[in-house]
C-alpha positions in Angstrom: 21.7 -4.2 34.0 23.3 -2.1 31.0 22.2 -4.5 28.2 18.7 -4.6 29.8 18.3 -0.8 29.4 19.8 -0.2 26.7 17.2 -3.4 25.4 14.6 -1.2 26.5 15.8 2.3 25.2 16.0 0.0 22.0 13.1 -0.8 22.1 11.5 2.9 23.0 13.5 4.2 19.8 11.6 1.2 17.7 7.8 2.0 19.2 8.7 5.9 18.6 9.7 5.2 15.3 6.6 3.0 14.3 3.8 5.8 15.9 6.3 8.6 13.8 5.7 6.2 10.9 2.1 5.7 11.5 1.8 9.4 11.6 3.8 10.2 8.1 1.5 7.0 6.8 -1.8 8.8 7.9 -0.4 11.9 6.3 0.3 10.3 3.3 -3.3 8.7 3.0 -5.1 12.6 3.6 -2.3 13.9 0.5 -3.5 11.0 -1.9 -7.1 11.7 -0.8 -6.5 15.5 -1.5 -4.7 15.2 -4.6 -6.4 12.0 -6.3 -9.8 11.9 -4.8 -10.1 8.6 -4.0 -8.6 6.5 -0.5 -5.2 5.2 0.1 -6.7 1.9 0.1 -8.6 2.4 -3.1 -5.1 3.4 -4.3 -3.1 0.4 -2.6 -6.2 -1.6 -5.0 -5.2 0.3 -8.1 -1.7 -0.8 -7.2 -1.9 -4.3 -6.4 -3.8 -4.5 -9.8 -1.5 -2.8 -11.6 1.2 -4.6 -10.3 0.2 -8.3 -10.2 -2.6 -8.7 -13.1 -6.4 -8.7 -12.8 -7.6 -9.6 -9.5 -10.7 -11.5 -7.9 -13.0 -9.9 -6.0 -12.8 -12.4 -3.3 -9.1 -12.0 -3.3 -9.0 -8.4 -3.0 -11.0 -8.9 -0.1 -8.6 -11.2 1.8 -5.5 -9.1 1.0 -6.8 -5.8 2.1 -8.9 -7.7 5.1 -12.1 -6.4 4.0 -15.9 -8.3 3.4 -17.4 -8.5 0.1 -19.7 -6.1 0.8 -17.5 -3.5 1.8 -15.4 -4.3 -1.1 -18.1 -4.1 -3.7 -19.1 -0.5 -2.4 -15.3 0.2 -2.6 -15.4 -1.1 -6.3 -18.6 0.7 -6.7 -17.0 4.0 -6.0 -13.7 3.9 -8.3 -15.8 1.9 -11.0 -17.8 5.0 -11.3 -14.8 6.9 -11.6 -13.5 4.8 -14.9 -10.7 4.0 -12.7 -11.4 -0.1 -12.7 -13.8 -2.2 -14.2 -15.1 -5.3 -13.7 -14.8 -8.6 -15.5 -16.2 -11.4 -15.3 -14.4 -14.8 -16.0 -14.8 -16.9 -19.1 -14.6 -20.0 -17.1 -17.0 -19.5 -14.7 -19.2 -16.4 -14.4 -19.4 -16.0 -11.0 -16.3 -15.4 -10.8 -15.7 -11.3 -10.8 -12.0 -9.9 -11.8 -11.1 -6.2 -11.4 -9.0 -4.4 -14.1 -7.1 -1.4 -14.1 -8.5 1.1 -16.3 -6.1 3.6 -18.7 -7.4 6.3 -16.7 -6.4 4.3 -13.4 -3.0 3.9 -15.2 -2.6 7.2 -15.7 -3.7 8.5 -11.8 -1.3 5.6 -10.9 1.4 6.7 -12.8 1.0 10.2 -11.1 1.0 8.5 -7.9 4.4 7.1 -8.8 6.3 10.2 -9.9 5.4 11.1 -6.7 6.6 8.6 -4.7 9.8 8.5 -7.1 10.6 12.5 -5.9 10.5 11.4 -2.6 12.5 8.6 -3.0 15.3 10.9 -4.6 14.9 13.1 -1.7 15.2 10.6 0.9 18.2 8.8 -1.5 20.1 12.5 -1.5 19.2 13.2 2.4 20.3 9.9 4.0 23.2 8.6 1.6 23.3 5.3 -0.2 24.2 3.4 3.1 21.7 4.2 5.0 19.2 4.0 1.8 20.8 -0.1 2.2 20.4 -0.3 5.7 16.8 1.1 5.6 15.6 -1.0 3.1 17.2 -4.1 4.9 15.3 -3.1 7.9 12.1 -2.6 6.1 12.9 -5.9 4.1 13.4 -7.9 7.5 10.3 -6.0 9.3 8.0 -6.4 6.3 9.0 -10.3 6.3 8.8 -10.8 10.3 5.2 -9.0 10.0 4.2 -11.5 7.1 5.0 -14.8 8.7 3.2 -13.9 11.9 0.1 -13.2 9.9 0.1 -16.9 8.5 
C-alpha cells in the first residue's frame, strides 16, 4: 500500500511539475513576443536554422507539425522582417530552403544571452548537482517523448 501512494504522490509531484513548466514555457513565449516581436515558434524556426543549416520548407513543416500553408504565412511574416529568406535549390527549383538572415543572427544571438543569464542563475541557485540531475532528467524525458512520437 505504501509504494502505491507514494507511486501516486510521485506521480502528482511529476503532473504539477509539467503544468508549472507549461506555465513558465507560456511565459517565456509572451517575453520573446514582447521583446523580439515575432512568436516563440517563429523563434524556435530561427533556431533550428541557425543551428542545423538551411532548411526545407516541407521539413520545417514536419518538425514544428505545421501545413505548408500555415508555414508559408509564418515565412511570410519573418521574411518581411529580413529575418530569413528564402532560397530556392540549384538542383531542383521546387525545392524552397530557408536561411537565417544576419539580422536573424543577430535577434538570435540576443535571444541567447538571454537564455545564458538564466542559465547562470539557475547554475548559481540549484548547485552543480542538481544542474546534473536536471539535465539527466530533461535528457531521459526529452528522449522518452521522442521515441513515442515515431
Amino acid at each position: 500500500m505504501v509504494a502505491t501512494e507514494s507511486r501516486t504522490t510521485n506521480l502528482d509531484q511529476l503532473e504539477q511539475h509539467l503544468f508549472t513548466l507549461s506555465d513558465i514555457y507560456r511565459k517565456h513565449q509572451e517575453y520573446i513576443k514582447a521583446k523580439h516581436k515575432i512568436t516563440g515558434l517563429e523563434m524556435e524556426i530561427i533556431q533550428l536554422v541557425i543551428m542545423e543549416g538551411p532548411q526545407k520548407m516541407k521539413d520545417i513543416g514536419k518538425r514544428f507539425n505545421v501545413k505548408l500553408s500555415t508555414l508559408t504565412s509564418i515565412i511570410d511574416k519573418i521574411e518581411k522582417q529580413r529575418l530569413v529568406k528564402r532560397v530556392n535549390s540549384k538542383e531542383d527549383r521546387r525545392v524552397v530552403f530557408l536561411e537565417v538572415s544576419k539580422k536573424g543572427e543577430k535577434l538570435f544571438d540576443s535571444y541567447r544571452r538571454y537564455l545564458n543569464v538564466i542559465a547562470q542563475m539557475m547554475c548559481r541557485h540549484l548547485g552543480q548537482e542538481h544542474i546534473q540531475a536536471l539535465s539527466k532528467g530533461m535528457e531521459l524525458m526529452s528522449s522518452y517523448v521522442t521515441s513515442q512520437e515515431s
